[in-house]
KOLKEMAR-996531 format. One record per residue (C-alpha): residue number from 1; residue in three letters; x, z, y. Coordinates in nm, 2 decimals. Layout:
<recs>
<pos:NUM; code:ala; east:X; up:Z; north:Y>
...
</recs>
This chain:
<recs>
<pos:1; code:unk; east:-3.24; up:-3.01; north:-1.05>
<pos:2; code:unk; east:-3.06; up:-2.88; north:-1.32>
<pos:3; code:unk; east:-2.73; up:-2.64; north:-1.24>
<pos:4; code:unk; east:-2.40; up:-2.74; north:-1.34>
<pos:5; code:unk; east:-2.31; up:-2.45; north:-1.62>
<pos:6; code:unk; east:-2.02; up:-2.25; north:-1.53>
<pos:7; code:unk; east:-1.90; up:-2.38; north:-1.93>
<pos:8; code:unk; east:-1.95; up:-2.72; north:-1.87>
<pos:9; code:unk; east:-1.71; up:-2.68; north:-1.53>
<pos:10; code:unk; east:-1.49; up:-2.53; north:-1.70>
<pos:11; code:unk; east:-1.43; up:-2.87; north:-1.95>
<pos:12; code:unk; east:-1.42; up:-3.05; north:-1.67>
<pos:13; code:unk; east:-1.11; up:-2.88; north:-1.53>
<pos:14; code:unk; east:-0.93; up:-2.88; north:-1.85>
<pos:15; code:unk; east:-0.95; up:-3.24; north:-1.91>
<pos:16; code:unk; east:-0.77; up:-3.32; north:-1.56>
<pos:17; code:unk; east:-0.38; up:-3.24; north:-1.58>
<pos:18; code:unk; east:-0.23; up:-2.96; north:-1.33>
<pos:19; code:unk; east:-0.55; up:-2.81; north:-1.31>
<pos:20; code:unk; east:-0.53; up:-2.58; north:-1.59>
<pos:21; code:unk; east:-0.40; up:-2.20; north:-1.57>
<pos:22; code:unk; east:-0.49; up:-1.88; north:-1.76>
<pos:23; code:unk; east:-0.63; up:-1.58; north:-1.60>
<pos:24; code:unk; east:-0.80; up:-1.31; north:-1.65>
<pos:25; code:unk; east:-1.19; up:-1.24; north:-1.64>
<pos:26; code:unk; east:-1.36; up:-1.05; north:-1.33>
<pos:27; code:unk; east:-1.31; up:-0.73; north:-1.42>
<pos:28; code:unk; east:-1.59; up:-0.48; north:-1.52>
<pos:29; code:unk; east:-1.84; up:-0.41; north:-1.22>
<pos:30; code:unk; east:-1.86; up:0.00; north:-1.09>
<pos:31; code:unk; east:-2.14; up:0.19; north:-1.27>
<pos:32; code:unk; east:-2.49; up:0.26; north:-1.02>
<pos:33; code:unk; east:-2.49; up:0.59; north:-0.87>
<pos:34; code:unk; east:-2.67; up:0.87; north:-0.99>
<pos:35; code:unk; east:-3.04; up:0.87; north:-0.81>
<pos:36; code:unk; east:-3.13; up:1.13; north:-0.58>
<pos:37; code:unk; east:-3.34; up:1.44; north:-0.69>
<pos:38; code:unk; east:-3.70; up:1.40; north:-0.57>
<pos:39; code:unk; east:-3.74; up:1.60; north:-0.27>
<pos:40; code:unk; east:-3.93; up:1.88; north:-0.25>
<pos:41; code:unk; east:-4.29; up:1.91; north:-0.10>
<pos:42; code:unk; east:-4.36; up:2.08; north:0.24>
<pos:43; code:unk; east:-4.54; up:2.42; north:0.18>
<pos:44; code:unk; east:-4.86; up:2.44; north:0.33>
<pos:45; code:unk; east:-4.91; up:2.53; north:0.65>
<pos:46; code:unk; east:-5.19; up:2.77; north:0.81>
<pos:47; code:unk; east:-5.52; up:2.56; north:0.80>
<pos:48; code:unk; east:-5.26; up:2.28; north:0.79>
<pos:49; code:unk; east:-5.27; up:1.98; north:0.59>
<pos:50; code:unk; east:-5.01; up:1.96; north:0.27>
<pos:51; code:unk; east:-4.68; up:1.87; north:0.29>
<pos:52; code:unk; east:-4.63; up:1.48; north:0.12>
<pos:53; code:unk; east:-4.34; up:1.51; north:-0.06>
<pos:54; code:unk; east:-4.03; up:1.39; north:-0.02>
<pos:55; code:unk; east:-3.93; up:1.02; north:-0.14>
<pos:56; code:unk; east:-3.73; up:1.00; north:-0.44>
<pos:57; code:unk; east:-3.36; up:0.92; north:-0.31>
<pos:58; code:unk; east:-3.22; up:0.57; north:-0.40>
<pos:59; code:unk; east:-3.04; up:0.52; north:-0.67>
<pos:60; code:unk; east:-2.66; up:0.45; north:-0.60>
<pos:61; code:unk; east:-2.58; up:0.06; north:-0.59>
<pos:62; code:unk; east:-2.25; up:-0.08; north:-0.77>
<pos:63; code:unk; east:-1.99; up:0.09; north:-0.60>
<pos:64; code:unk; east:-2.18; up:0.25; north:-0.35>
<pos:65; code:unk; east:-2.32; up:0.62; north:-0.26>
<pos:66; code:unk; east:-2.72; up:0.64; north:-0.36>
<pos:67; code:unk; east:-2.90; up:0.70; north:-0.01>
<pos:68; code:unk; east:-3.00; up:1.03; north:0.11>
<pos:69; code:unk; east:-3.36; up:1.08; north:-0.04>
<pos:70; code:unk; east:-3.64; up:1.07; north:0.26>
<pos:71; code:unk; east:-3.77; up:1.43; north:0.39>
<pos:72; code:unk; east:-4.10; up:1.56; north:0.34>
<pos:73; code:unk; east:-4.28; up:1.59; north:0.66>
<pos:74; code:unk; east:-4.38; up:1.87; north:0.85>
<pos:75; code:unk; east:-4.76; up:1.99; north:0.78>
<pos:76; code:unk; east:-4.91; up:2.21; north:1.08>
<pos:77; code:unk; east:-4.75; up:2.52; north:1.11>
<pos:78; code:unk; east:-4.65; up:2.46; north:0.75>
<pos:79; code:unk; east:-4.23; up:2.46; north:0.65>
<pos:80; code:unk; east:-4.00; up:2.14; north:0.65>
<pos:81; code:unk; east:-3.97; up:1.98; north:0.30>
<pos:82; code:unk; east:-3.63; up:1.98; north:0.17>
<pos:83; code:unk; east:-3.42; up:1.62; north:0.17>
<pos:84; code:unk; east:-3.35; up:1.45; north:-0.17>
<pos:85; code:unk; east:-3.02; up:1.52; north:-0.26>
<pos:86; code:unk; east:-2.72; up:1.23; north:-0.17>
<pos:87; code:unk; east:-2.67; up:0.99; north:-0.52>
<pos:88; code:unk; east:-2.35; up:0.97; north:-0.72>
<pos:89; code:unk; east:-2.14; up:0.75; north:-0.58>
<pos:90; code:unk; east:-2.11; up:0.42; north:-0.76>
<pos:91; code:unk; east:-1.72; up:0.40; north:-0.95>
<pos:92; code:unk; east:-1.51; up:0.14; north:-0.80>
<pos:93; code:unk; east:-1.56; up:-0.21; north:-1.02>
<pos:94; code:unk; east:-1.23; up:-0.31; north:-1.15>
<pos:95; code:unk; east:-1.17; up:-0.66; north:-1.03>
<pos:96; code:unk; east:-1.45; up:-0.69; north:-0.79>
<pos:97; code:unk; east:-1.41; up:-0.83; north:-0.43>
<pos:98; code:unk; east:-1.14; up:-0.59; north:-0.37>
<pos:99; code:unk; east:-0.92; up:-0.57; north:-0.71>
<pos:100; code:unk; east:-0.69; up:-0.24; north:-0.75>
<pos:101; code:unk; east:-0.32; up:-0.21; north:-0.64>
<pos:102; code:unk; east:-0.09; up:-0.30; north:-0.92>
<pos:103; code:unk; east:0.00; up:0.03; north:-1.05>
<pos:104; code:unk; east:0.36; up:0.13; north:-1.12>
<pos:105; code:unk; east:0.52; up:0.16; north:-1.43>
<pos:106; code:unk; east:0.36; up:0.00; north:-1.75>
<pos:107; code:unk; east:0.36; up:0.08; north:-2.12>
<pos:108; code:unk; east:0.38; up:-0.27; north:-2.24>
<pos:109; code:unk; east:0.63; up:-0.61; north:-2.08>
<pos:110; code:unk; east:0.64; up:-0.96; north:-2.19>
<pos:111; code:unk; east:0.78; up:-1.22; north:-1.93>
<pos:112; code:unk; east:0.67; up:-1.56; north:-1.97>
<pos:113; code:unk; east:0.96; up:-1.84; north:-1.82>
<pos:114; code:unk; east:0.84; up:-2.18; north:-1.85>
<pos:115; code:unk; east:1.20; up:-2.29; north:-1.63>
<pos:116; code:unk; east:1.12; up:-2.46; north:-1.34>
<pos:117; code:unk; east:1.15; up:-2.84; north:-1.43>
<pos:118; code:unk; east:0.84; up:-2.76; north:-1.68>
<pos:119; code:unk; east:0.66; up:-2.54; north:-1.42>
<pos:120; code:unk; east:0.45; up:-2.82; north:-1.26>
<pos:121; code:unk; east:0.16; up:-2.83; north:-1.56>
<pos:122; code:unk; east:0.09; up:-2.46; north:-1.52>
<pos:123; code:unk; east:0.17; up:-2.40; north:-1.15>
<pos:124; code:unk; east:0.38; up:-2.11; north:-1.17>
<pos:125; code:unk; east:0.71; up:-2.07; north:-1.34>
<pos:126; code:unk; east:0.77; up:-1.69; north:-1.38>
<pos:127; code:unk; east:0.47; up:-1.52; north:-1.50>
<pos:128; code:unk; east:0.54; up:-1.10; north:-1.65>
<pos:129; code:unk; east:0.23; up:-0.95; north:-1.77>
<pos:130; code:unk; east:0.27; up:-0.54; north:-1.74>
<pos:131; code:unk; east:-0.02; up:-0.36; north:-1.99>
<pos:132; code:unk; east:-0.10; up:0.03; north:-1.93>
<pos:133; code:unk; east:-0.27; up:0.16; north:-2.19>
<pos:134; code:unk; east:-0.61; up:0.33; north:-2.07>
<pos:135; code:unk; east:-0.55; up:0.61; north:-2.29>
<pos:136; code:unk; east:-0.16; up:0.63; north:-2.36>
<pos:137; code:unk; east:0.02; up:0.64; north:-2.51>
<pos:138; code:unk; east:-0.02; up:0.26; north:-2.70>
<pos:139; code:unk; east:-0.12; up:0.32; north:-3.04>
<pos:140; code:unk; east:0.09; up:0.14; north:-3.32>
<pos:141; code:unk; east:-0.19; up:-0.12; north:-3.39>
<pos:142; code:unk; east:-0.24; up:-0.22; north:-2.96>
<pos:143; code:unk; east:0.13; up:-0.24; north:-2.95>
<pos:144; code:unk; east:0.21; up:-0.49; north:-3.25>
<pos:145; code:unk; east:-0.13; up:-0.74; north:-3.08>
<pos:146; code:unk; east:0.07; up:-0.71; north:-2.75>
<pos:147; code:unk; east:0.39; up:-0.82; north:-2.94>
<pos:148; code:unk; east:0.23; up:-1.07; north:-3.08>
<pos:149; code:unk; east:0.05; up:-1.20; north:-2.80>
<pos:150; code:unk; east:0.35; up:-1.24; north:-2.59>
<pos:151; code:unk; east:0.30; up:-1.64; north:-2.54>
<pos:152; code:unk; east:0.31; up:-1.88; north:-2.48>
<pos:153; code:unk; east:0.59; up:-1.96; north:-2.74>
<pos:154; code:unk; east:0.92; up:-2.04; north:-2.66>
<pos:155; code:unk; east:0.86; up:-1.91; north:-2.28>
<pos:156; code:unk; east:0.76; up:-1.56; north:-2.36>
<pos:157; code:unk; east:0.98; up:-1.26; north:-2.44>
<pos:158; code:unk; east:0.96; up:-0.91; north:-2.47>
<pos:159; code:unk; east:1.12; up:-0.71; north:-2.18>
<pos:160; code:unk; east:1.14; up:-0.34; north:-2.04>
<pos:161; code:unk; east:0.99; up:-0.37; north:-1.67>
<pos:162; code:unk; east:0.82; up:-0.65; north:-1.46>
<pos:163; code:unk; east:0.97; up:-0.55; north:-1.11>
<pos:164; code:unk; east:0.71; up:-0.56; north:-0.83>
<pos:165; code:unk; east:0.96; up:-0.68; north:-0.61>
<pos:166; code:unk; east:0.98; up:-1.03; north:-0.74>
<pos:167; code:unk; east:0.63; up:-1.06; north:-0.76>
<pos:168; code:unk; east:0.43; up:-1.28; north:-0.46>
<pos:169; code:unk; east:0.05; up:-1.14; north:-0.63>
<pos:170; code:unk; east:-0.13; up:-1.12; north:-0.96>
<pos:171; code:unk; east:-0.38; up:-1.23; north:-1.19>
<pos:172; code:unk; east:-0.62; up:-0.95; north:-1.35>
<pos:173; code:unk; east:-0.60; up:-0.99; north:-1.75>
<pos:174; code:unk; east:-0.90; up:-1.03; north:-1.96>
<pos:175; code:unk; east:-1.07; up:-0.73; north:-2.04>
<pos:176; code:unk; east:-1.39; up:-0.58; north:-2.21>
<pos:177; code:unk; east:-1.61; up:-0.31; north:-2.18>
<pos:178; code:unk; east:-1.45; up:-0.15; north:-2.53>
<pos:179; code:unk; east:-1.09; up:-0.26; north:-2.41>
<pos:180; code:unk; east:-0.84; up:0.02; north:-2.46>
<pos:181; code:unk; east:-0.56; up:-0.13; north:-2.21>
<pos:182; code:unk; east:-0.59; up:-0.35; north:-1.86>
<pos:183; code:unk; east:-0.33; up:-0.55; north:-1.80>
<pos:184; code:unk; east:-0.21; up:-0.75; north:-1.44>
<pos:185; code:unk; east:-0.02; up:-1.06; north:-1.52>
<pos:186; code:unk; east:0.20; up:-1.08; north:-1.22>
<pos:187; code:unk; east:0.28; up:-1.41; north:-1.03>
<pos:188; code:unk; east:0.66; up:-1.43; north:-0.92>
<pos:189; code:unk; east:0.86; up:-1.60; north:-0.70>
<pos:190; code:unk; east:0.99; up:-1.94; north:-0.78>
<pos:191; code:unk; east:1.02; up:-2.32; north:-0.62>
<pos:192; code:unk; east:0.64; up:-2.34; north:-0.65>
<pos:193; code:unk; east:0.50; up:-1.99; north:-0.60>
<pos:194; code:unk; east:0.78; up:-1.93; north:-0.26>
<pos:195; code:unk; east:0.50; up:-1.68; north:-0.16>
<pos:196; code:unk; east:0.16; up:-1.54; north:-0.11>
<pos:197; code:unk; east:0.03; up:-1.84; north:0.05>
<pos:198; code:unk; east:0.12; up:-2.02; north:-0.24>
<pos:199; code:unk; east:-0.09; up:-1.80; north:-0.45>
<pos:200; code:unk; east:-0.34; up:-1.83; north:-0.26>
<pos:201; code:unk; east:-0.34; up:-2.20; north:-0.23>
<pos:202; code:unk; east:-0.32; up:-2.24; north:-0.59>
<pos:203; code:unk; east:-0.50; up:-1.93; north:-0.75>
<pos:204; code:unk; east:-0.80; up:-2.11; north:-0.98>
<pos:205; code:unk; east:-0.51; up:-2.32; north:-1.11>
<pos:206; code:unk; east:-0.25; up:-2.04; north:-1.17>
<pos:207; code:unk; east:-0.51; up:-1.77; north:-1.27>
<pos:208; code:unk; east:-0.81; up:-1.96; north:-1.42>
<pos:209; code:unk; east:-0.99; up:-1.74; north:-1.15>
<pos:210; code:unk; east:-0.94; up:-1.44; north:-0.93>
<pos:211; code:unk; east:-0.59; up:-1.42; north:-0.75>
<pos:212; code:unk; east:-0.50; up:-1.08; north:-0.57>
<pos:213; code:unk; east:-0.17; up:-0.99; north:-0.37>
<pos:214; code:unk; east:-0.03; up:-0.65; north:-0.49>
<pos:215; code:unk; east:-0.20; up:-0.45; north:-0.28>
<pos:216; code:unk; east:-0.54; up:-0.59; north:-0.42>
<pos:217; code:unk; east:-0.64; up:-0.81; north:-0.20>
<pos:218; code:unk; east:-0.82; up:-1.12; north:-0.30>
<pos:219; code:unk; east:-0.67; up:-1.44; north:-0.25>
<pos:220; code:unk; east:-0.91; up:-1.69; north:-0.16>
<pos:221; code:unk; east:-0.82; up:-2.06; north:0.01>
<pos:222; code:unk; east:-1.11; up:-2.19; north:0.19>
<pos:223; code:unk; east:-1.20; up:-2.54; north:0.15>
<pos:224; code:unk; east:-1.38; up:-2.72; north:0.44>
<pos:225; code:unk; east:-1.49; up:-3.08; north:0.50>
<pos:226; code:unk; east:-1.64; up:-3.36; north:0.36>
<pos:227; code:unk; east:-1.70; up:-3.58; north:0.05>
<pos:228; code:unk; east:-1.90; up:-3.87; north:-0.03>
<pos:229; code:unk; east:-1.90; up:-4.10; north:-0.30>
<pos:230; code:unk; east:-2.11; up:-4.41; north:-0.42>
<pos:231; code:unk; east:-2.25; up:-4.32; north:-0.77>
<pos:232; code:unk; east:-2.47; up:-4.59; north:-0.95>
<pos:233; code:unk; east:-2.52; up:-4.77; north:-0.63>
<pos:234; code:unk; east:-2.64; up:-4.45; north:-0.46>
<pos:235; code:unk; east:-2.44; up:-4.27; north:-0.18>
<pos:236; code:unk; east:-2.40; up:-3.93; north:-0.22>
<pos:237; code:unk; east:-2.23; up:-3.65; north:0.03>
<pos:238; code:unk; east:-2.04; up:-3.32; north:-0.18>
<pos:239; code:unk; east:-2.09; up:-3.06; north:0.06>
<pos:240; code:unk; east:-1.94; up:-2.78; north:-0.26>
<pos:241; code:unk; east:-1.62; up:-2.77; north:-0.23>
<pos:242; code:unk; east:-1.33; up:-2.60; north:-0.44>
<pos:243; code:unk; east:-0.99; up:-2.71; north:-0.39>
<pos:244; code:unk; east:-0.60; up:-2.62; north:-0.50>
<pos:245; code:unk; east:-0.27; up:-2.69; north:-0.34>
<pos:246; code:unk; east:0.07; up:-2.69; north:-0.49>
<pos:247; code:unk; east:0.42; up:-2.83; north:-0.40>
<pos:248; code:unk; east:0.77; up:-2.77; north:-0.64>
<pos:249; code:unk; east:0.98; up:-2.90; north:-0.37>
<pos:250; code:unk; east:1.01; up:-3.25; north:-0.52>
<pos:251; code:unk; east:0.60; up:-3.34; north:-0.52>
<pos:252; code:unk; east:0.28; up:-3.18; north:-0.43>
<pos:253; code:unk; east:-0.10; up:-3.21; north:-0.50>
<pos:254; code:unk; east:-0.44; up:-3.19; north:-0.40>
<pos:255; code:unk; east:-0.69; up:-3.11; north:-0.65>
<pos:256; code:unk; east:-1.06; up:-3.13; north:-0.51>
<pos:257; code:unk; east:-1.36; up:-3.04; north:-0.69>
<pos:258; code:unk; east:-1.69; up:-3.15; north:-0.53>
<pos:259; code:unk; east:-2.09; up:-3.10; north:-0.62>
<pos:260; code:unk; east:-2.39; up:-3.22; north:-0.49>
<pos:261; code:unk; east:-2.57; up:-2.96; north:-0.28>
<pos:262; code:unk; east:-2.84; up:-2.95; north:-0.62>
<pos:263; code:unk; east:-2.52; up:-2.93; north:-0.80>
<pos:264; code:unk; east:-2.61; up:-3.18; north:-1.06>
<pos:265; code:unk; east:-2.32; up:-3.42; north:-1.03>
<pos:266; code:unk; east:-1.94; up:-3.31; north:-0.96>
<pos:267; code:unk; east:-1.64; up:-3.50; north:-0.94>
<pos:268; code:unk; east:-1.28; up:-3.35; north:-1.00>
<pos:269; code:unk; east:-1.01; up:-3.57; north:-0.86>
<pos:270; code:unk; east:-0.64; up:-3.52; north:-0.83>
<pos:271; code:unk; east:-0.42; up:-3.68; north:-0.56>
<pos:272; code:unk; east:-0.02; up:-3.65; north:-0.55>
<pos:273; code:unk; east:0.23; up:-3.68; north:-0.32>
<pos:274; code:unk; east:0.60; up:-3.78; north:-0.47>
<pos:275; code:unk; east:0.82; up:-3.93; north:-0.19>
<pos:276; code:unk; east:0.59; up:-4.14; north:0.05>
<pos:277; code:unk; east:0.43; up:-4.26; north:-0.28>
<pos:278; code:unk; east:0.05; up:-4.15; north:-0.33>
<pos:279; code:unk; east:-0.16; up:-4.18; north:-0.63>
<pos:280; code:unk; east:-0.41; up:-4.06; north:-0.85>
<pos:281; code:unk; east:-0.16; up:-3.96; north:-1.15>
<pos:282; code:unk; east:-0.29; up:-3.98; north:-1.49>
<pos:283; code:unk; east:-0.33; up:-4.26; north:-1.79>
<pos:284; code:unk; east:-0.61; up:-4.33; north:-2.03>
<pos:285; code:unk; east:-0.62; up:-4.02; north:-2.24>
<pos:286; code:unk; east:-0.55; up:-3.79; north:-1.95>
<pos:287; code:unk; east:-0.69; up:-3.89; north:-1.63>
<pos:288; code:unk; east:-0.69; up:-3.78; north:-1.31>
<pos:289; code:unk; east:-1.07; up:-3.80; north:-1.20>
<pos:290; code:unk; east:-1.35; up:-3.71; north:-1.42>
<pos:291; code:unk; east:-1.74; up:-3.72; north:-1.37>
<pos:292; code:unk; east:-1.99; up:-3.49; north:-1.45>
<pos:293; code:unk; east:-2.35; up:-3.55; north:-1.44>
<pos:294; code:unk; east:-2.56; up:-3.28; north:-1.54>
<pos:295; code:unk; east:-2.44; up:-3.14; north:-1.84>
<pos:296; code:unk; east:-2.22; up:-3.49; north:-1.99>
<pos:297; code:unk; east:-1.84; up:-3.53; north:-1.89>
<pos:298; code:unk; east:-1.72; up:-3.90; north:-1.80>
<pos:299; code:unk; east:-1.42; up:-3.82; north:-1.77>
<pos:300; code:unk; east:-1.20; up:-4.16; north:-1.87>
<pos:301; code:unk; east:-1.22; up:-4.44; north:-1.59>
<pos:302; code:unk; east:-1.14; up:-4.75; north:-1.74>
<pos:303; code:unk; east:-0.89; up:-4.81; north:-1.47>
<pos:304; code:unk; east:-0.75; up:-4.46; north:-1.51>
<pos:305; code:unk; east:-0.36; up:-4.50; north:-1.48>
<pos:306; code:unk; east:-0.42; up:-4.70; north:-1.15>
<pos:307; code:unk; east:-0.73; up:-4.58; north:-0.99>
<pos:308; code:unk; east:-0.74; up:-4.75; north:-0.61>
<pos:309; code:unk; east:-0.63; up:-4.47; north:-0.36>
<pos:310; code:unk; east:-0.55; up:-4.51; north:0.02>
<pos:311; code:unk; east:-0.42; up:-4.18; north:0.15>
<pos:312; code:unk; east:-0.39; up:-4.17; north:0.58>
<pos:313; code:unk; east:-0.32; up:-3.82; north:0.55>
<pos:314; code:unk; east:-0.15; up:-3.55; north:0.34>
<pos:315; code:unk; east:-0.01; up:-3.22; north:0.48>
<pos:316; code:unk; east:0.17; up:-2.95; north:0.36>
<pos:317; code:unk; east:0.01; up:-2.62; north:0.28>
<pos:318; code:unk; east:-0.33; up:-2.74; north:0.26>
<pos:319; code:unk; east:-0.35; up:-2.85; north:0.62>
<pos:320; code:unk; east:-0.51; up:-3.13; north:0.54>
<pos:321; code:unk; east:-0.60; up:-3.48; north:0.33>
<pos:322; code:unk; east:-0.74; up:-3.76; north:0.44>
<pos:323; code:unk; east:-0.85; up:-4.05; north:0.16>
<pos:324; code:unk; east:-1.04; up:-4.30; north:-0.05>
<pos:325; code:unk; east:-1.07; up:-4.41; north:-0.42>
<pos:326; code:unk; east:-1.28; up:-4.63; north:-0.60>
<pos:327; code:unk; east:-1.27; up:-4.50; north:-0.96>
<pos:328; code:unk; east:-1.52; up:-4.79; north:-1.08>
<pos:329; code:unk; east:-1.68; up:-4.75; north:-1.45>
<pos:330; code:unk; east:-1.64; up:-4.42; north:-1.58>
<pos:331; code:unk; east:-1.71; up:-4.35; north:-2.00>
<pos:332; code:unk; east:-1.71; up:-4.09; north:-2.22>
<pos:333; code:unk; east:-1.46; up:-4.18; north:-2.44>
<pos:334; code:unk; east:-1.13; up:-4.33; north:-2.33>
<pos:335; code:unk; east:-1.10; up:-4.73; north:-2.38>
<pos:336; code:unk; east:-1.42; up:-4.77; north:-2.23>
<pos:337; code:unk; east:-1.60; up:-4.64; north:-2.51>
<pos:338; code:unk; east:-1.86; up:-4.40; north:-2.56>
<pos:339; code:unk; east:-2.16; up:-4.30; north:-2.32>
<pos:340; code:unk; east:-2.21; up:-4.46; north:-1.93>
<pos:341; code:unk; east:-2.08; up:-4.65; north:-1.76>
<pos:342; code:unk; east:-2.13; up:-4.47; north:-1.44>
<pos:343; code:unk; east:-1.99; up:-4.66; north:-1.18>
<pos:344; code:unk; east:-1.83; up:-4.49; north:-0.89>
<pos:345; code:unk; east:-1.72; up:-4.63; north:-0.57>
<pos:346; code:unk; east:-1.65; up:-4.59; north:-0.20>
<pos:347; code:unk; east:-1.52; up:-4.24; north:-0.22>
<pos:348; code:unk; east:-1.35; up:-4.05; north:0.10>
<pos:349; code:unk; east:-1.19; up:-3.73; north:0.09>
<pos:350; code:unk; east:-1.17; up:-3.57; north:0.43>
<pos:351; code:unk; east:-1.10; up:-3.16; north:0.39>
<pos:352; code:unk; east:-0.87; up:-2.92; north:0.50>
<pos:353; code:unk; east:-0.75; up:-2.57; north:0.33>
<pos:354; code:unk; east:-0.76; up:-2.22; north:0.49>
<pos:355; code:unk; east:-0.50; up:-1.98; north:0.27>
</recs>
């Protein structure tokens, strides 16, 4: 079975509203520890046999000290072969399952306010992205592409200091090999990010991947239960499961993501709570539920700005939902146009979120 690409997931996402976010890539993975020198071998002992030499020592994994190289054993009467000398230590990667501890300070401050009436699309409202230069101070030409990449556009604006204290976590910025500054977009405190937990909740969808809390930490909501679905006439269980959680005070949302377990056919569906009112919120252009099937997006249920959903449960925090939806023919194109259909009914939704 073919694997869903990581690009073609990635569409996916955008096309569904609220599920969007900017983050930063994974940062740059420690460099392998230096082997360990090949150990000498044993000197020959008196009408002994020869000493076999000592192993070569292992070379140092990512972020990890190379093992002690073997020791040479001990011929008859003859001396002990020396060990292999410890390897390098791997360096630390910069954003791998333990990211680094925001730094303090910064060389570089733009603060991105989206107010908090327009926060729900992006799922944070306060965003301030703090830049060190790697080898400060900034040069002229790293400082005016900071400048001008303070955006989004009328949200972003050039301050002197993102205070840690109002911060609930961060997002680790993209970064190359050949970059010359690392920068932490930090997450702050608002209606929709109250916290941590929040973060955590809603990471994917605030970060476009790895969340950490300040002190490095990786934030990482588990998401446990089951999914099943009726695709082309065919019941199917989704036992890969990615979910968000968010709530402004005024509505909140699930969004799941489910695959196959031969991952060749996901579903992305979003389902909101506003009042005691429940639905799948979208319309034809931007829908709420998209299908993929190996590599193709059907994305635009004909039925999109009233896909039939029953929801018997909904908690806050992630503690739980409990539903079903019958999407029925899904195309390519909106207006039913454009490759499939693929019909899709009989879904249930039965999973529960561990911050």
């Amino acid at each position: 079975m073919a694997r869903l690409s990581s690009l073609a997931l990635a569409s996916l996402v955008s096309l569904v509203p609220g599920c969007g976010g900017g983050g930063g890539t994974t940062g740059t993975a420690g460099a392998t520890g230096t082997a360990g020198s090949t150990n000498a071998a044993g000197a020959t002992g008196t009408a002994g046999s020869t000493n076999a030499a000592g192993a070569t020592g292992t070379a140092g994994s990512t972020n990890a000290a190379g093992a002690t190289g073997t020791a040479g054993s001990t011929g008859t009467a003859g001396a002990t072969a020396t060990a292999g000398a410890t390897g390098t230590a791997g360096a630390t990667g910069a954003a791998g399952a333990m990211g680094m501890p925001v730094p303090a300070g910064g060389d570089h401050f733009c603060r991105i306010d989206v107010t908090e009436a327009g926060a729900w699309p992006f799922g944070a409202q306060i965003k301030c992205r703090v830049t060190f230069a790697k080898k400060p101070p900034l040069t002229t030409a790293e400082k005016a592409a900071l400048d001008y990449n303070c955006d989004p556009k009328p949200y972003a604006m050039l301050v002197t200091e993102c205070p840690r204290t109002e911060a609930v976590g961060y997002c680790l910025g993209v970064e190359s090999p050949i970059a010359t500054t690392r920068t932490y977009t930090l997450v702050n405190k608002s209606a929709i990010n109250p916290d941590t937990t929040s973060l955590s909740l809603n990471g994917p969808g605030i970060c476009g991947g790895q969340a950490y809390d300040l002190a490095g930490n990786p934030l990482n909501a588990k998401c446990t239960g089951t999914v099943k679905a009726t695709i082309d006439g065919t019941p199917l269980e989704f036992p890969n499961l990615l979910c968000w959680y968010k709530n402004d005070g005024t509505k909140a949302l699930y969004f799941v993501q489910a695959q196959t377990a031969a991952r060749d056919k996901s579903f992305n569906i979003n389902v909101q709570q506003m009042g005691t009112t429940y639905s799948v919120p979208g319309n034809a252009l931007s829908p709420g539920f998209g299908y993929l099937q190996g590599n193709a997006t059907f994305a635009f249920p004909t039925n999109a700005d009233s896909i039939p959903l029953d929801v018997t449960k909904f908690m806050a925090s992630g503690a739980g939902l409990v539903a079903t939806f019958s999407p029925g023919d899904v195309y390519s194109q909106p207006g039913g146009k454009g490759a499939g259909p693929h019909t899709i009914t009989a879904g249930s939704i039965d999973i529960v979120m561990t911050p």
